[in-house]
C-alpha angles and dihedrals in degrees: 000000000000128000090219087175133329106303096018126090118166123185114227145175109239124184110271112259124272104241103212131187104293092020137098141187130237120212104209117220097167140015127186109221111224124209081248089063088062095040089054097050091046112041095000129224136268093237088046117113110190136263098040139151115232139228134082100184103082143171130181157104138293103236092167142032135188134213120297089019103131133170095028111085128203101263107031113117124228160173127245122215105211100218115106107189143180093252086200105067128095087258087047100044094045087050093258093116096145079074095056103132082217104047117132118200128208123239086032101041102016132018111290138206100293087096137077106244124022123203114217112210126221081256095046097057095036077061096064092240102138106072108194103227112227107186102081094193088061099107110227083253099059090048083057087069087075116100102038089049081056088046084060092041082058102054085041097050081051094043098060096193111164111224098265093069134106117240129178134185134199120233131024108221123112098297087051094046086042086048086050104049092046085054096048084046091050087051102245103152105198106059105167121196122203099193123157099203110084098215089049085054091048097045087046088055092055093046095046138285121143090224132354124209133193094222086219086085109125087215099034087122080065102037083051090060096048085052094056097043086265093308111113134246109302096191151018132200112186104204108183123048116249117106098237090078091052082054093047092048096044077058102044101043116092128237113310090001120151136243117214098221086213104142129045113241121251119223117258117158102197101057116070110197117218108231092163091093083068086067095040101043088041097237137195122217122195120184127206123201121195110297138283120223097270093057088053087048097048083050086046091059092040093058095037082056102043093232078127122038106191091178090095081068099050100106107148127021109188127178120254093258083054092058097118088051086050089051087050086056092053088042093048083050080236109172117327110274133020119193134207101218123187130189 
């Protein structure tokens, strides 16, 4: 399926993929669509060079192999971290490899996972990005899950919250019920969602938040506090991306709490945040960007082990060829994830 240009997405047969010595093929079986992937084939990106395949959230099978590929045999299903970085730089060589100034990402700088077969590069795999999945009863949509459970690991590993603490996080689609379960898997034992949809709310309760709010609660600072033993909120998490929610967590947070900097803010020109309470309750931002490969490793064992188990957020499978209807399911915020599954 190719992203010839915003608003147009055209399926078409391509020649299979050449498999040359240090190289492999992926056959994908199954591809998470993102709510970048929408926002891609609708207003573009600014890394996106046309035309492009979508889709960074990958799961398959190696089905090739080239000379001087070992450890990866023909058969063995996996999942593909997206990030293709330097491996030589400061960030690469500290494991932060997501920072490399020189990282390309597939489905924005090379051809992603809404397509049958993928081809790894020499770099690619000298990158790390291809994780051998050793559970054999996880289902290829469930590997999928991968990378934006990694993207979770990654605000949480910043974060630094012990497990007394009181998180919350704001929103409860499928970023807010992944940030949950890699907190609950982290042990942290007060996890707090601020949701306006009631049914949201309902469906976060059962999964397992310790207490859901509206937002819209004229004593929710208070309620916050009952919540906390009287403490205060440790820590927030925004997890969608209007700036009324960074406000909210910049008010709701205690004295030197910390905000967890997860999703990019979206533009809106009549609301003025007040950041100043940064400066007044003395609070600390930490930003997360993607993932590196540790953090999709460190998702990868979480699932494997079933610490995490993403099958509550499977709402739509479509086929490849159904691809534009799965993208108005994530638009109409309809369910939590939609798969592109392939035989």
């Amino acid at each position: 399926m190719v992203l010839e240009r915003p608003g147009e997405l055209v399926i078409r047969d391509q020649d299979m993929p050449v498999c040359g010595d240090g190289e492999m093929l992926v056959k994908v079986r199954a591809c998470n669509i993102c709510r970048t992937d929408l926002k891609c084939a609708t207003m573009g990106q600014r890394d996106l060079v046309y035309p492009r395949v979508l889709g960074h959230e990958i799961a398959g099978e190696i089905i090739a192999r080239g000379k001087n590929v070992n450890g990866y045999p023909v058969g063995q299903r996996v999942s593909i971290h997206p990030g293709i970085s330097c491996g030589v730089c400061d960030y690469c060589k500290s494991g932060q490899d997501n920072l490399c100034d020189q990282i390309k990402i597939m489905g924005f700088n090379f051809d992603g996972g809404f397509q049958e077969v993928i081809k790894i590069d020499k770099q690619a795999i000298k990158s790390k990005i291809v994780n051998l999945i050793r559970n054999d009863d996880l289902a290829y949509e469930e590997i999928s899950f991968i990378e934006p459970l990694a993207c979770c690991v990654n605000i949480q590993d910043r974060l630094q919250l012990n497990r007394k603490a009181a998180l919350v996080i704001i929103g409860g689609g499928r970023l807010g019920l992944l940030n949950l379960f890699v907190a609950k898997a982290e042990g942290i034992q007060n996890v707090i969602l601020i949701e306006a949809n009631e049914e949201r709310r309902n469906r976060g309760k059962a999964l397992g938040f310790d207490a859901v709010f509206s937002g819209d609660e004229p004593d929710l600072l208070d309620q916050l506090k009952q919540c906390s033993n009287g403490h205060g909120v440790d820590g927030v998490i925004p997890c969608c991306p209007g700036p009324e929610a960074f406000d909210l967590a910049l008010e709701i947070l205690r004295k030197q709490g910390t905000l967890g900097y997860f999703s990019g803010l979206s533009r809106n020109e009549d609301f003025q945040l007040d950041i100043n309470r940064i400066h007044y309750k003395e609070i600390t931002v930490v930003g997360s960007y993607g993932c590196s490969v540790k953090h999709s490793q460190k998702a990868k064992t979480l699932l494997e082990s079933r610490k995490i188990d993403v099958r509550p957020l499977i709402s739509h499978r479509v086929k490849l060829e159904e691809l534009e209807r799965g993208m108005d399911y994530i638009r109409n915020s309809d369910g939590y994830s939609t798969i592109v599954v392939m035989k």
